[in-house]
ROLOPA-95395 format. One record per residue: x negated, y, z negated of N, C-alpha, C in turn; chain. Coordinates in Angstrom, 3 decimals. Example, Ala and Ser with C-alpha at 12.3 -4.5 7.8 and 13.67 -1.06 7.14 Angstrom:
2
R/-13.190/-5.690/-7.800/-12.300/-4.500/-7.800/-13.200/-3.300/-7.800/A;
R/-12.850/-2.250/-7.080/-13.670/-1.060/-7.140/-12.900/0.030/-7.870/A;
//
This chain:
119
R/2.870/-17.350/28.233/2.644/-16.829/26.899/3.469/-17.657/25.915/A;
R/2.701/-17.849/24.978/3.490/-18.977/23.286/3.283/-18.256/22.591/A;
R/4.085/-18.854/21.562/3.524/-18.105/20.165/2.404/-19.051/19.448/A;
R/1.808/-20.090/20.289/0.654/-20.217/19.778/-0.315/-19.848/20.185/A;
R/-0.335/-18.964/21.161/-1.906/-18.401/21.513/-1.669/-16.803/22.092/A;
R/0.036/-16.157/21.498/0.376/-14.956/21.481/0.195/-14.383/19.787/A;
R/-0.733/-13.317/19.758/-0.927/-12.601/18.380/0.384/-11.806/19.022/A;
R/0.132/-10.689/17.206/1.098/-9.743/17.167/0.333/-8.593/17.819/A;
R/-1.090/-8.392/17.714/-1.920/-7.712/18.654/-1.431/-7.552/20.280/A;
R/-1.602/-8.930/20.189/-1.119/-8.960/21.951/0.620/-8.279/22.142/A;
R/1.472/-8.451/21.476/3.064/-8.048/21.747/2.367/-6.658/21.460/A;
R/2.233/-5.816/20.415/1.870/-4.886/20.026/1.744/-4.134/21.251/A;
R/0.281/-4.463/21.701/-0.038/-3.876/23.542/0.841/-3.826/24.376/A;
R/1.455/-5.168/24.395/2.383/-5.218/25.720/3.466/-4.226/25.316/A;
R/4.142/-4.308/24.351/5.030/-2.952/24.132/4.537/-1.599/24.535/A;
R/3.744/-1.278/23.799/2.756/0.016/24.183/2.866/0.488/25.583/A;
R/2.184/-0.888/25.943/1.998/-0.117/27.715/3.227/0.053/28.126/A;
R/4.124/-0.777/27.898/5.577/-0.470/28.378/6.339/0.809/28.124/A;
R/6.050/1.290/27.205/6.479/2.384/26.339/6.093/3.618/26.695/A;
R/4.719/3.297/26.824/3.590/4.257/27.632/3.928/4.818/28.861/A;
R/4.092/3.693/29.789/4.417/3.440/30.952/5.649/4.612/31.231/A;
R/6.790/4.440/30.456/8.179/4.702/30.846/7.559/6.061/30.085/A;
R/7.388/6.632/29.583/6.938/8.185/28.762/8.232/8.204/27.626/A;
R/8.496/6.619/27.160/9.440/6.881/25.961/9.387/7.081/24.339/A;
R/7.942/7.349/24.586/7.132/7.847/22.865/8.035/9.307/22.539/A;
R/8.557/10.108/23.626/9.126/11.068/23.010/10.164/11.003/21.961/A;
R/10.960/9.258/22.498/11.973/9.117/22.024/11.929/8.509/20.709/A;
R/10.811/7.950/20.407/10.421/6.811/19.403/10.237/7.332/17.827/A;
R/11.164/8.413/17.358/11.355/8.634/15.868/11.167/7.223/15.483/A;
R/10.869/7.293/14.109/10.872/6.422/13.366/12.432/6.252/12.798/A;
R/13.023/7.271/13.101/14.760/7.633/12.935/15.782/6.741/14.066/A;
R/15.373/7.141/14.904/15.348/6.332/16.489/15.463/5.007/16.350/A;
R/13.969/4.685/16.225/13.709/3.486/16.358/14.028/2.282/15.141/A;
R/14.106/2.679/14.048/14.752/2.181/12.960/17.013/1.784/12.818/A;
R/17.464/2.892/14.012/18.841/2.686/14.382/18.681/1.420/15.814/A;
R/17.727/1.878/16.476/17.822/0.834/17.659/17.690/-0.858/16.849/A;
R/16.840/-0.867/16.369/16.389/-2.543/15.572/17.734/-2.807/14.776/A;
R/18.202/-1.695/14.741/20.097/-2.524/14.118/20.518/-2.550/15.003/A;
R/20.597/-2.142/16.017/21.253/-2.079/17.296/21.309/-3.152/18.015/A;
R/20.216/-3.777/18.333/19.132/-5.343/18.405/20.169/-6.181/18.005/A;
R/20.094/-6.349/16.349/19.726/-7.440/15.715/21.635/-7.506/15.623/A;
R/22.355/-6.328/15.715/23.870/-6.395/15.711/24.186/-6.881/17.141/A;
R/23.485/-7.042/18.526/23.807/-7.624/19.363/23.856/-9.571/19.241/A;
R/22.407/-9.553/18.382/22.486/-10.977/18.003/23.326/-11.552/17.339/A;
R/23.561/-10.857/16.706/25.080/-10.939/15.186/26.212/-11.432/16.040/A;
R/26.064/-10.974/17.508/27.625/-10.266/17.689/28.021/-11.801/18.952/A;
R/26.931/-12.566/18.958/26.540/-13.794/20.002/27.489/-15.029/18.979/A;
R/27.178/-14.585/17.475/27.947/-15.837/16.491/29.108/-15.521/15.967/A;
R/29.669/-14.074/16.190/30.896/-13.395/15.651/31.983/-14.682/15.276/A;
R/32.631/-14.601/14.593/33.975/-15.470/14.442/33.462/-16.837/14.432/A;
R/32.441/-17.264/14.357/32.326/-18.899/14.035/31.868/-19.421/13.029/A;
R/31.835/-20.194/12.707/31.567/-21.045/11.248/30.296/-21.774/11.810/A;
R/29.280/-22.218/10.668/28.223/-23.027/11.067/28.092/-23.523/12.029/A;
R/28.827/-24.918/11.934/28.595/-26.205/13.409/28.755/-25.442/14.589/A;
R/29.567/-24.438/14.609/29.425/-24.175/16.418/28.657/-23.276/16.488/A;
R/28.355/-22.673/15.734/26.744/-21.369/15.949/26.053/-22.619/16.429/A;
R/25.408/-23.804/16.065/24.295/-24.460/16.947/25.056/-25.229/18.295/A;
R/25.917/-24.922/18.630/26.581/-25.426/19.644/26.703/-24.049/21.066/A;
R/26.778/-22.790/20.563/26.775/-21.711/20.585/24.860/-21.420/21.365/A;
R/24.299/-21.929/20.535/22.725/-21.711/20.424/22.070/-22.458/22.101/A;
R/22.977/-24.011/22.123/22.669/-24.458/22.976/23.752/-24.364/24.269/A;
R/24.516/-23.462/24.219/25.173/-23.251/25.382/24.763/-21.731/25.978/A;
R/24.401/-20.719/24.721/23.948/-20.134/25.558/22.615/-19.306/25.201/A;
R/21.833/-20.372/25.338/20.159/-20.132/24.433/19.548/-18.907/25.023/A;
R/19.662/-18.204/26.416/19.088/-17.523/27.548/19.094/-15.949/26.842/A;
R/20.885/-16.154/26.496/21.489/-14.838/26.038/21.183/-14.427/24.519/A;
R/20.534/-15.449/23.819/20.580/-15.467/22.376/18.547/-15.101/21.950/A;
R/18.243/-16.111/23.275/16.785/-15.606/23.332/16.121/-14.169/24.025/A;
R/16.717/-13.718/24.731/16.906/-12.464/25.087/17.815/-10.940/23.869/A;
R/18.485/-11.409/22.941/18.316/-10.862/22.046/17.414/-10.921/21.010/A;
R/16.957/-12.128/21.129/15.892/-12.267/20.031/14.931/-10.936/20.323/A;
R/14.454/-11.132/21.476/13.196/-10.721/22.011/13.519/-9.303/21.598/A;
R/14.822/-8.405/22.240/14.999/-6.999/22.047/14.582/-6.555/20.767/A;
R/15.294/-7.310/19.437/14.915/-6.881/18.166/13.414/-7.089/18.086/A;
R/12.724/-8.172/18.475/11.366/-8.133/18.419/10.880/-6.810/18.914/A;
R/11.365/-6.468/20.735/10.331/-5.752/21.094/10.889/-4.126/20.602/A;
R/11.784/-3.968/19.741/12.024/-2.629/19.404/11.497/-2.881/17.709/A;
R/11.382/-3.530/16.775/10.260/-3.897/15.893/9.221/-3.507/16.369/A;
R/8.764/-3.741/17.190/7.264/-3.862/17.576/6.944/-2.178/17.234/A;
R/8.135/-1.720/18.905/8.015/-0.465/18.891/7.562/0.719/17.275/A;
R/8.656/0.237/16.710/8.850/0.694/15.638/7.520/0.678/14.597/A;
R/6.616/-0.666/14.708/5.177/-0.440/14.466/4.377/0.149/14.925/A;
R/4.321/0.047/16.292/3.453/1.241/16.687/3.297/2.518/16.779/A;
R/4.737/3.001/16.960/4.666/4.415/16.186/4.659/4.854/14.924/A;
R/4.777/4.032/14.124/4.480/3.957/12.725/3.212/3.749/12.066/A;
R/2.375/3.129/12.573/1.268/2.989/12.512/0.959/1.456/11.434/A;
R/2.055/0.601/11.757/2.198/-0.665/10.646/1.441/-2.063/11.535/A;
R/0.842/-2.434/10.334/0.136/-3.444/10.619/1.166/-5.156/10.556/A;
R/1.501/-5.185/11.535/2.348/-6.257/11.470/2.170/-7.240/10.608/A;
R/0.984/-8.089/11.181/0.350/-9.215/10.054/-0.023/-8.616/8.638/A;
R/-0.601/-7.741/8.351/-0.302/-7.708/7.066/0.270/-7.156/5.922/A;
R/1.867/-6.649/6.673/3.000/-6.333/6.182/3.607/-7.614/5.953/A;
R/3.703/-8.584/6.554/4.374/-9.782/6.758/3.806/-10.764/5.345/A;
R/2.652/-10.821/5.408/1.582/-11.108/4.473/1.743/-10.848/2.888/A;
R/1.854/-9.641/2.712/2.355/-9.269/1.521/3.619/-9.238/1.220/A;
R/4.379/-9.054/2.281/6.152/-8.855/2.291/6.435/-10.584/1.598/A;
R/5.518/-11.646/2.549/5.695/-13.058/1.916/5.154/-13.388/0.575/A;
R/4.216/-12.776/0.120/3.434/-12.853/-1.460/4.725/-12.563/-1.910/A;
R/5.130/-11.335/-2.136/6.294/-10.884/-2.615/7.578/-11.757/-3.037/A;
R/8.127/-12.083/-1.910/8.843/-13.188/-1.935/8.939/-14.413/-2.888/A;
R/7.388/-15.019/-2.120/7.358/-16.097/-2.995/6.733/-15.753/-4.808/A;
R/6.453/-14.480/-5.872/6.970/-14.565/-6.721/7.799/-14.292/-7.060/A;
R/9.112/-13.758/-6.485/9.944/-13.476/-6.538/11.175/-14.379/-6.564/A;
R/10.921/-15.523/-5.992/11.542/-17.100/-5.505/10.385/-18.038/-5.920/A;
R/10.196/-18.504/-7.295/9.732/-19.799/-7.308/9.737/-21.297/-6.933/A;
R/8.976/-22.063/-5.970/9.545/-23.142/-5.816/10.792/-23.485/-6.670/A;
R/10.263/-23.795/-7.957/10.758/-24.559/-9.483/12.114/-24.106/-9.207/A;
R/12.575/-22.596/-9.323/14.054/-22.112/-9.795/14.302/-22.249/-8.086/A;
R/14.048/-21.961/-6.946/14.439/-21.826/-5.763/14.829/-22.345/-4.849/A;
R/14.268/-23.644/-5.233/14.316/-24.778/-3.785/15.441/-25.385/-3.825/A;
R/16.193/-25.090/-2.493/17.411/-25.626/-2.278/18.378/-24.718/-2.736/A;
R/18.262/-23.379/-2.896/19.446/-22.579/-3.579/19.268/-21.635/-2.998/A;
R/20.379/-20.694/-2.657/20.478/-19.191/-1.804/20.805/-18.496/-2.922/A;
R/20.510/-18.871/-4.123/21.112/-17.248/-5.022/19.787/-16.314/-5.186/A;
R/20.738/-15.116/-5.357/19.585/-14.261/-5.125/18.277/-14.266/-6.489/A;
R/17.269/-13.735/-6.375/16.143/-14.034/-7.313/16.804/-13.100/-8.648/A;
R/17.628/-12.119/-8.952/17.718/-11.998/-9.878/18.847/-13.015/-11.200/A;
R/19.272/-13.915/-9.901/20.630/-14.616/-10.411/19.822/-16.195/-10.847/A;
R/18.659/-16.183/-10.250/17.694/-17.940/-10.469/17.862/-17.949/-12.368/A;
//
């Protein structure tokens, strides 16, 4: 499986059945599942704790296994979190990016991290 010939359809399912599988829809508040995806994404956080730039990609390639395996958790508890929600991945993403980009114009944006009300 890639992400070039893996939709969000396809993760979508594979979560499901997994989810399905284990009978953990009981557990899957949107309350729940919205604390777990911080839960996730603070394990990933917690892989670069205390370092400065250059060694986060030094970090990345020493220990890619552990860093891609968090990736995935926040993915597959996202996911979760769509399907009991009833959210259309692709075109939340879709509009979430319209958004963005008027919000961040090339012109005022490119090459700058300040936030869009500070451009």
């Amino acid at each position: 499986m890639s992400d070039i010939k893996t939709t969000f359809a396809d993760i979508k399912k594979d979560v499901k059945q997994m989810v399905d599988e284990r009978d953990w829809n009981q557990f899957h508040s949107p309350k729940n599942l919205a604390m777990s995806i911080s839960v996730e994404a603070n394990e990933l956080l917690e892989k670069f704790l205390w370092m400065d730039n250059a060694p986060s990609f030094e970090e990345l390639k020493t220990n890619r296994q552990d860093i891609e395996d968090e990736c995935a958790d926040v993915l597959i508890v996202l996911t979760a979190f769509a399907n009991a929600c009833n959210i259309d991945l692709s075109k939340a993403v879709r509009a979430k990016l319209e958004k963005t980009k008027a919000k961040y114009p090339i012109a005022k944006a490119k090459g700058r991290y300040t936030k869009y009300t500070e451009l």
